[in-house]
C-alpha positions as CSV (number, residue, x, y, z in Angstrom):
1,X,0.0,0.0,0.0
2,X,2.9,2.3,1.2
3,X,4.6,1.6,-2.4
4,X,1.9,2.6,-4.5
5,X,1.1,5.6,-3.1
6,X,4.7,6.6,-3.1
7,X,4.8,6.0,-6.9
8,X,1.1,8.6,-7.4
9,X,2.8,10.4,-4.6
10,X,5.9,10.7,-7.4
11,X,4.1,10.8,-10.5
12,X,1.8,14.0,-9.0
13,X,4.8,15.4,-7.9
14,X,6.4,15.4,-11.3
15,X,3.4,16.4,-13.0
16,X,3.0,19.1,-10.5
17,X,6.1,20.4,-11.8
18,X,5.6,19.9,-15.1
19,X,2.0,22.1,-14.8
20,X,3.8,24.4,-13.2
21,X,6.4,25.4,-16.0
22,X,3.9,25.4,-18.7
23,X,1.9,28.6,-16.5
24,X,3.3,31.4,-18.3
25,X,3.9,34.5,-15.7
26,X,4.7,38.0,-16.0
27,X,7.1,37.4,-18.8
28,X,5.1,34.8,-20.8
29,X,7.1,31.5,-19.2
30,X,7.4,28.8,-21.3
31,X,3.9,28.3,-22.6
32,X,4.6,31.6,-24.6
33,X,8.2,30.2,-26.1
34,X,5.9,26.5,-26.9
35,X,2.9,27.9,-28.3
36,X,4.3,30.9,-29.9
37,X,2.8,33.4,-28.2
38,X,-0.7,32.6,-30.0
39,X,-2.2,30.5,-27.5
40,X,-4.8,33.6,-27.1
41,X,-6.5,33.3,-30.4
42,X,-6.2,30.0,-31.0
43,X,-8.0,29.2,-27.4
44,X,-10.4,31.7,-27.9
45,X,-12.6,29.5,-30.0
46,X,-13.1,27.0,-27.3
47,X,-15.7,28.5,-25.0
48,X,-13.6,31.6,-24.1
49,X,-11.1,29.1,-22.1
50,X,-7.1,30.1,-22.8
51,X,-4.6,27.6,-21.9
52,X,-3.3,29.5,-18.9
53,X,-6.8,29.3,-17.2
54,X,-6.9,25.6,-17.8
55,X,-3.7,24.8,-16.5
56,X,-3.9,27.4,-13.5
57,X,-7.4,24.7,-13.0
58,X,-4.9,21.6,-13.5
59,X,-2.6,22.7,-11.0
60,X,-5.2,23.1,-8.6
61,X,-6.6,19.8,-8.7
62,X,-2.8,18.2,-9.0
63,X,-2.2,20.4,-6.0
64,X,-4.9,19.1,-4.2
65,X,-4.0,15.3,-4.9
66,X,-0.3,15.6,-4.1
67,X,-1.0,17.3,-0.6
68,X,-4.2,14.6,0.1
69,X,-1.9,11.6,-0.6
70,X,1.2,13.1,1.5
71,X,-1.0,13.0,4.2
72,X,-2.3,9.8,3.8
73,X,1.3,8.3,3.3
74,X,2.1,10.3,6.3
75,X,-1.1,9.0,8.7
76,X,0.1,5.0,7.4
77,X,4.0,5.7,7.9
């Protein structure tokens, strides 16, 4: 039990991170240098949803999962 929530404990770690470099910030982060910078208009077609607000919905959910199983491996350990 302790092993497999070590490896989501991993995994939502790494993805966490991974969520987390593709938010672009003040100075457009990386999702500006992938996308080109035109992630605004080609987005804007798909209910008015850009790919910054998706991810910043992502991380919040991923956030959520890797704090709930730390605690859980935490409580069993």
């Amino acid at each position: 039990m302790v092993i497999a929530l070590s490896i989501i404990h991993m995994l939502s770690a790494l993805f966490l991170i991974a969520v987390i470099l593709f938010q672009s910030g003040k100075s457009a982060g990386l999702s500006g240098a992938l996308t080109g910078g035109s992630s605004d208009t080609f987005m804007a077609k798909n209910k008015g949803r850009s790919l910054d607000a998706r991810l910043a919905k992502i991380t919040k959910w991923v956030a959520i999962a890797f704090a709930l199983v730390t605690l859980v491996i935490n409580l069993i350990i």
